[in-house]
C-alpha positions, 0 to 999 in steps of 0.5 A: 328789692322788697317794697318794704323792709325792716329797719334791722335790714338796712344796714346790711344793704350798704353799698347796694343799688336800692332802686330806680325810679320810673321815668318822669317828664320834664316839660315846659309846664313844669319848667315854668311852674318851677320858674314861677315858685322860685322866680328864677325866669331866665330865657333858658327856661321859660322862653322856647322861641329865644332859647333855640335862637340863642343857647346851645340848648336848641330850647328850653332847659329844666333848672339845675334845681328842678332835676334835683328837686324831682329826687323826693318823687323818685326817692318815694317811687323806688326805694323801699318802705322801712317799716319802723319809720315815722317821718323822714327828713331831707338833711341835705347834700355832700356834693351835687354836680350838674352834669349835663342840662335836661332838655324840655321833653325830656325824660329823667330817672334816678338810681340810688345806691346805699353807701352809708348808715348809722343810728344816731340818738334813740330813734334817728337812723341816718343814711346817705345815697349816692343818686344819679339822675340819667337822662332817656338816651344820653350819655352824661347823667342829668346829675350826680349828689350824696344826698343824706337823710334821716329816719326817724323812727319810735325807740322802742323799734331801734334794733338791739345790736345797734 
């Protein structure tokens, strides 16, 4: 996939994979600078010696929100540019499930496929992903969603056949 392409050109990549992130590290500094933002301390998260004594995780796990919170840097990392764009917008989610817990020290990616699109007003172009965060050496992806977002783009640019 180009690191780059038009806005006419994205309609005809619905129902490819546009891209998969590199790998990202998920350790415990991120876990509690996560926990700290969103006050969301429990042991499972930020207390190592207590979640291998007492979960069935052997340690500390990312919040369910942490993982899909990571999809913007993913999203940045693999999917390519549309020129035209001026500024796009997170509209939010179908569906999201939590699949399997991410281990502190484990690495994530995300794949993204496009599964939908259309042009909305004079210069907004919605799009819908269907993501998938797998974890390094698991079966069971981190979790899956449909995620929507929106570009936002000059009218001027919008494409004549749409």
């Amino acid at each position: 996939m180009p690191r780059e392409i038009s806005l006419a050109e994205v309609p005809g990549l619905v129902g490819q994979v546009l891209g998969t992130s590199e790998w990202i590290t998920v350790d415990q500094q991120m876990i509690d600078t996560f926990a700290d933002a969103t006050l969301d301390h429990q042991f499972i998260h930020v207390d190592p010696e207590r979640a291998a004594a007492e979960s069935p995780f052997g340690g500390t796990i990312a919040h369910g929100f942490l993982t899909l919170s990571l999809l913007s840097a993913m999203n940045y990392d693999c999917l390519p540019k549309i020129r035209e764009q001026t500024m796009g917008l997170n509209y939010g989610f179908d569906k999201v499930r939590f699949m399997s817990p991410v281990r502190c020290g484990s690495l994530v990616r995300g794949q993204f496929t496009l599964t939908d699109c259309r042009f909305r007003g004079a210069g907004l172009l919605m799009t819908t992903y269907d993501v998938s965060v797998e974890i390094e050496n698991e079966k069971k992806p981190a979790l899956t969603a449909n995620w929507i977002t929106i570009v936002q783009f000059d009218p001027k640019d919008r494409p004549a056949d749409a």
